[in-house]
C-alpha positions in Angstrom: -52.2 -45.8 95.6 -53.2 -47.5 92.5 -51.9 -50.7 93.8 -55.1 -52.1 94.5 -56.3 -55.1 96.7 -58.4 -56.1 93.6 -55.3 -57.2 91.3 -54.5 -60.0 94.3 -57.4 -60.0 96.9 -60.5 -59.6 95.3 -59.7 -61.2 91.5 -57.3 -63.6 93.2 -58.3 -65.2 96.5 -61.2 -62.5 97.6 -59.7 -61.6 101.6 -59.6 -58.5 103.4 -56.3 -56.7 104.1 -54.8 -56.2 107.8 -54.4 -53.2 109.8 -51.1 -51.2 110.3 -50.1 -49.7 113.8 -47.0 -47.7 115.3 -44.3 -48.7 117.5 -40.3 -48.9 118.6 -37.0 -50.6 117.2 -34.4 -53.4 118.5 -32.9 -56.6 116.3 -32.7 -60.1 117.5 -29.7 -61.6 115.8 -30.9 -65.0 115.7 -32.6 -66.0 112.6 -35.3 -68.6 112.7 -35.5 -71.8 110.3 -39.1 -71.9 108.5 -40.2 -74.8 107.1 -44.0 -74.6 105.5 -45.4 -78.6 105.6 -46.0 -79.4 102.2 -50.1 -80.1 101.7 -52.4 -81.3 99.0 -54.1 -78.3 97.4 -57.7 -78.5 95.7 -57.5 -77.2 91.8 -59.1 -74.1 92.4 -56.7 -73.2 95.0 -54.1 -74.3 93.5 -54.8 -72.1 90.2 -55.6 -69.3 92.5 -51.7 -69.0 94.6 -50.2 -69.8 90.8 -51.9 -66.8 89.1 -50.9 -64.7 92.1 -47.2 -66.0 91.6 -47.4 -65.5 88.4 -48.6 -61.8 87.9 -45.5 -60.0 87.0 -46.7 -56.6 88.2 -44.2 -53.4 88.0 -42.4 -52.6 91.7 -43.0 -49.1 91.5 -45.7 -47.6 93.8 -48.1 -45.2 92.1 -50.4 -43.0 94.0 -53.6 -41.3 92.8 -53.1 -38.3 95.0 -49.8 -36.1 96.7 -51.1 -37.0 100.2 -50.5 -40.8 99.8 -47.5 -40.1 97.8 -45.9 -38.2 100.9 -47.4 -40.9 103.4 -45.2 -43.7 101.8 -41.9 -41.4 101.5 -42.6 -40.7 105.7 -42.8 -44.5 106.0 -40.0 -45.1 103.8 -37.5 -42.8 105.1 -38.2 -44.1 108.6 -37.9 -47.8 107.5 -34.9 -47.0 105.6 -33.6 -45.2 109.1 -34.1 -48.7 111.2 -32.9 -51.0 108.8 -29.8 -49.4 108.1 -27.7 -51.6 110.5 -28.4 -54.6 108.4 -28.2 -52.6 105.2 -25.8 -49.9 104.5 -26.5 -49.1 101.0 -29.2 -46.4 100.5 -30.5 -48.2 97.4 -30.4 -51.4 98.8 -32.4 -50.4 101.4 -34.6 -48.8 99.2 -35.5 -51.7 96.6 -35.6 -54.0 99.6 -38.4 -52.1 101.5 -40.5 -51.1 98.4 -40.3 -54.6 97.1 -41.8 -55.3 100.8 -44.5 -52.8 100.3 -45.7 -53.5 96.9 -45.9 -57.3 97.9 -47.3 -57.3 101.3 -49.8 -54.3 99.8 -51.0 -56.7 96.8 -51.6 -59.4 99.1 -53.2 -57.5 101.4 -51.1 -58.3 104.3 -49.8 -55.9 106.9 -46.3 -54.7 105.9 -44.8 -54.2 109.6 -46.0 -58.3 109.6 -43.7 -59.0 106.9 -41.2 -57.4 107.9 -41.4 -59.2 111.2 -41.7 -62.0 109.5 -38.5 -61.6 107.9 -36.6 -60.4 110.7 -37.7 -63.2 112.5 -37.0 -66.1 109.6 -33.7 -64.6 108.0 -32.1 -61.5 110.0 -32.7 -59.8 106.6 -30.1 -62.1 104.6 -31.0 -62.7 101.1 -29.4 -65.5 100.8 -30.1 -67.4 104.4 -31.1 -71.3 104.0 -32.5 -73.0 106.6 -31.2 -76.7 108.1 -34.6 -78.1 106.0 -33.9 -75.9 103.0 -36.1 -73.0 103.2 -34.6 -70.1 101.4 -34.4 -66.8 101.4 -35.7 -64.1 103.0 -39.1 -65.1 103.9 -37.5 -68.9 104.1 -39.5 -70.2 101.4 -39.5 -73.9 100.8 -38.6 -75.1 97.7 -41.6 -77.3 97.2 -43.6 -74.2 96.1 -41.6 -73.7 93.2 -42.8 -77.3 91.6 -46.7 -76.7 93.2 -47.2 -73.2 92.4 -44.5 -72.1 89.5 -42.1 -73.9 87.3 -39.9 -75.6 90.0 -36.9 -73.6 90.2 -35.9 -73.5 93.2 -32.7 -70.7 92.5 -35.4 -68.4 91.9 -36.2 -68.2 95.8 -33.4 -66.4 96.4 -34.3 -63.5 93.3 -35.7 -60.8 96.0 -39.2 -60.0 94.4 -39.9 -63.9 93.5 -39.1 -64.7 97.6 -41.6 -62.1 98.8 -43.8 -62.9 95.8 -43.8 -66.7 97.1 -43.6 -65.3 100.8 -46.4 -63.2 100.9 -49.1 -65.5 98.7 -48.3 -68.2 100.8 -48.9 -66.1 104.2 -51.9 -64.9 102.7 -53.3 -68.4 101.9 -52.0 -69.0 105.8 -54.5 -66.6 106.6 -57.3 -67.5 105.1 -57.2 -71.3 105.9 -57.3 -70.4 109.8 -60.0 -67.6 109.2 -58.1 -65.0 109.6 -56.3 -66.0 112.9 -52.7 -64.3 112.9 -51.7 -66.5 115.7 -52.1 -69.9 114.1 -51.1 -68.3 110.6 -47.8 -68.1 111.4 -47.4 -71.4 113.3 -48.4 -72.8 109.7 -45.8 -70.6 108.2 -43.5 -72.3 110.8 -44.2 -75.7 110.6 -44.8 -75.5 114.4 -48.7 -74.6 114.2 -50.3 -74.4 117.6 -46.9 -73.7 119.6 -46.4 -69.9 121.0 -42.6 -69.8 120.4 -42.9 -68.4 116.8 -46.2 -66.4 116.3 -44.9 -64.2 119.6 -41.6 -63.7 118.0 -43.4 -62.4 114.6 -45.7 -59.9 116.8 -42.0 -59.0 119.0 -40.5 -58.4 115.7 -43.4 -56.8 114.0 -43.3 -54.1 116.5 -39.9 -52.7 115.5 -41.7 -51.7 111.9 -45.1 -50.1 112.9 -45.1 -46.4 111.6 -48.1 -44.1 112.4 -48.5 -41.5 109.7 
């Protein structure tokens, strides 16, 4: 895939990408409410996440060979398969999971995560706010528009801007505890240190694991 970890992870923030497994399907109806804690950035972290918002790159996965090609239409068609009870629609489906790809891929994050992440945060509504105001599908607070972009807010509920936002933000998660997925997402949470969330997002994350 030409989609490389060097346009985000190596230029960007230099990290290493996650692993992918396999695994089963159910949905939990209830939808959790995120709310990342707003804290001071240093400049060169600060310049780092904006350039990764910023980078406009096209959606459409490209592949340097057929093999990889095929790999991503397998996972595709069975994404598409256990999603379909949230989204009817073929090409909603579609645009939804290879806007999910292409951003959890560029920031080198584990796509079954962020999808588990998602389930977990918004049952997959585009359009879900949270009792603090995080919007969107990866519940993204507002306050990241005004640190990291140009303080829109309206744009967290655009699909590729959320994930955009979503997934930098989980990445820089990540790299502040060292790679810890556990305390990651209790930072993503706003309830860092308490079990309640992170075993949720691993619960979640199980229903999207595909082995090629």
């Amino acid at each position: 895939m030409s989609l490389t970890r060097r346009s985000f992870v190596h230029d960007v923030l230099g990290l290493s990408p996650l692993l992918i497994g396999g695994g089963a399907l159910f949905f939990n109806e209830h939808a959790w409410a995120g709310k990342q804690a707003e804290e001071p950035l240093i400049d060169s972290v600060r310049t780092a996440l904006s350039s990764a918002i910023a980078n406009h790159a096209p959606l459409v996965p490209e592949f340097s060979d057929t093999e990889s090609r095929m790999n991503y239409l397998r996972w595709l068609g069975a994404m598409s398969e256990r999603l379909k009870s949230k989204k009817s629609d073929w090409n909603t489906r579609k645009e939804f999971l290879q806007t999910v790809w292409y951003e959890a891929k560029r920031a080198g994050l584990d796509v079954s995560l962020v999808l588990g992440l998602i389930q977990v945060e918004s049952n997959f509504r585009k359009f879900a706010v949270s009792s603090v105001g995080a919007r969107g599908y990866m519940q993204v607070m507002p306050f990241w528009t005004r640190v990291l972009g140009d303080g829109d807010a309206g744009k967290l509920f655009h699909m590729q801007t959320n994930m955009r936002f979503g997934c930098v933000i989980l990445r820089h998660y990540l790299d502040r505890e060292r790679g810890d997925l556990y305390m990651t997402l209790g930072r993503y949470n706003g309830s860092r240190g308490k079990p309640q969330y992170p075993n949720a997002v691993f619960s979640a994350q199980k229903n999207w694991q595909f082995s090629i």
